[in-house]
C-alpha positions in Angstrom: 11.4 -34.9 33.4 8.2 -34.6 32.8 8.7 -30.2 33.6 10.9 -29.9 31.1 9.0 -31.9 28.4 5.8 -29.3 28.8 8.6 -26.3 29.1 9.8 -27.6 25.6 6.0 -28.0 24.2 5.3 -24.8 25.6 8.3 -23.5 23.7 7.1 -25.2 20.3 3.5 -23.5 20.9 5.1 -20.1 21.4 7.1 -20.3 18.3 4.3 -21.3 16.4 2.2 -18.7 17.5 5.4 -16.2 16.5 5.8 -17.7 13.0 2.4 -17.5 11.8 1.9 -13.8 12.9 5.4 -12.7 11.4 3.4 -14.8 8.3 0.2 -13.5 8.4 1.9 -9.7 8.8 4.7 -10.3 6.0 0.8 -11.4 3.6 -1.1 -8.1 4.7 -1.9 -5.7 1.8 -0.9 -2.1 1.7 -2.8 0.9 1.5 -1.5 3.8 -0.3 -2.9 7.0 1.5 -2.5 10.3 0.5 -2.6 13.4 2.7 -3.6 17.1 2.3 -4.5 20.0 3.6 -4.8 23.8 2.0 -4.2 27.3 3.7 -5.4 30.4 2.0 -4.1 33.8 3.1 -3.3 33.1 7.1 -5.7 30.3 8.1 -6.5 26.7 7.2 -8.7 26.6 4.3 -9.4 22.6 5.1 -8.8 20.8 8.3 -6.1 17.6 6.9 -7.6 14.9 5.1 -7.0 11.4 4.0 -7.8 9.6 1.1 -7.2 6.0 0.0 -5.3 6.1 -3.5 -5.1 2.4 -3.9 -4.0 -1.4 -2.4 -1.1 -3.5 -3.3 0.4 -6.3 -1.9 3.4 -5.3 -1.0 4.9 -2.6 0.6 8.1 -2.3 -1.9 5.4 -1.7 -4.5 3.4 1.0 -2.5 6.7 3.2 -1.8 7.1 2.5 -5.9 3.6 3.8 -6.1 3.2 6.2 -3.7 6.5 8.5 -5.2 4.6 7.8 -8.9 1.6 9.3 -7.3 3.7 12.6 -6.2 5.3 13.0 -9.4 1.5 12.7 -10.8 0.0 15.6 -8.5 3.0 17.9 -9.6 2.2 17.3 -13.5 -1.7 17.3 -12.9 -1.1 21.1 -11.3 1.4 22.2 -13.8 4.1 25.0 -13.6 1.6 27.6 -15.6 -1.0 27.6 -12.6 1.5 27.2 -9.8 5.0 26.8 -8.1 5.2 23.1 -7.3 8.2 21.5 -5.3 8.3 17.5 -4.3 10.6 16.0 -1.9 10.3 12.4 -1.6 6.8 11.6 -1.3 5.1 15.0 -0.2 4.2 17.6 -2.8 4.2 21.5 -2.3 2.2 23.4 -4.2 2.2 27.6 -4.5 -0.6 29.6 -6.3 -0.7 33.2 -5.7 -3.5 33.0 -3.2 -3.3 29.4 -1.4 -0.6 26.9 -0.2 -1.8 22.9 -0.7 0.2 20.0 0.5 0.1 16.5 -0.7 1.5 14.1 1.2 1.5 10.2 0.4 2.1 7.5 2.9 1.8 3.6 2.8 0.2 2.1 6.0 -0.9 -1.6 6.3 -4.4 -2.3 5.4 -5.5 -3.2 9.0 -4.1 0.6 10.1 -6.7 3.7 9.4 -4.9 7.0 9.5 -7.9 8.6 10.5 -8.1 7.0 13.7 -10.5 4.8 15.0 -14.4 5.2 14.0 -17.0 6.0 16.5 -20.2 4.8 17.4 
């Protein structure tokens, strides 16, 4: 008797445990990263590089954001200067002498796309 009353606590401290990191993860705030890199001529002008665009709090409104954010890099370049082509939430642009790609991506805030810093 007394087994299965600390297999049930047990069970009660495991789902607890569960429920307030499902919690904790649904409260997290997103990070709205964009991502780009350039090539001019044959070779990599710029190794790829990421920048924060901005934090919301949920990740519904930074997949909102981050496709307002692509449609704002293709109007900031302009058809007059270059060829620009967006699909989804990655931008394309085409000058006559270099290729630059945007791409925007919505990570939680406790994930760095750059990877983890040194020492």
């Amino acid at each position: 008797m007394i087994g299965l009353a600390r297999r049930a606590s047990l069970l009660v401290v495991a789902f607890s445990l569960l429920t307030s990191a499902a919690r904790a993860y649904a409260e997290c705030a997103w990070v709205l990263w964009e991502e780009w890199f350039s090539i001019v001529g044959d070779s990599v002008a710029s190794a790829k590089e990421w920048e924060i665009v901005g934090a919301v709090d949920t990740v519904a409104t930074c997949t909102r954001v981050a496709g307002d954010a692509a449609k704002d890099r293709t109007r900031r370049w302009g058809n007059a200067v270059a060829t620009t082509k967006i699909e989804g939430n990655q931008v394309t642009i085409q000058s006559a002498t270099a290729l630059f790609n945007y791409r925007y991506v919505c990570l939680p805030d406790t994930v760095d796309p750059r990877g983890p810093k040194g020492k």
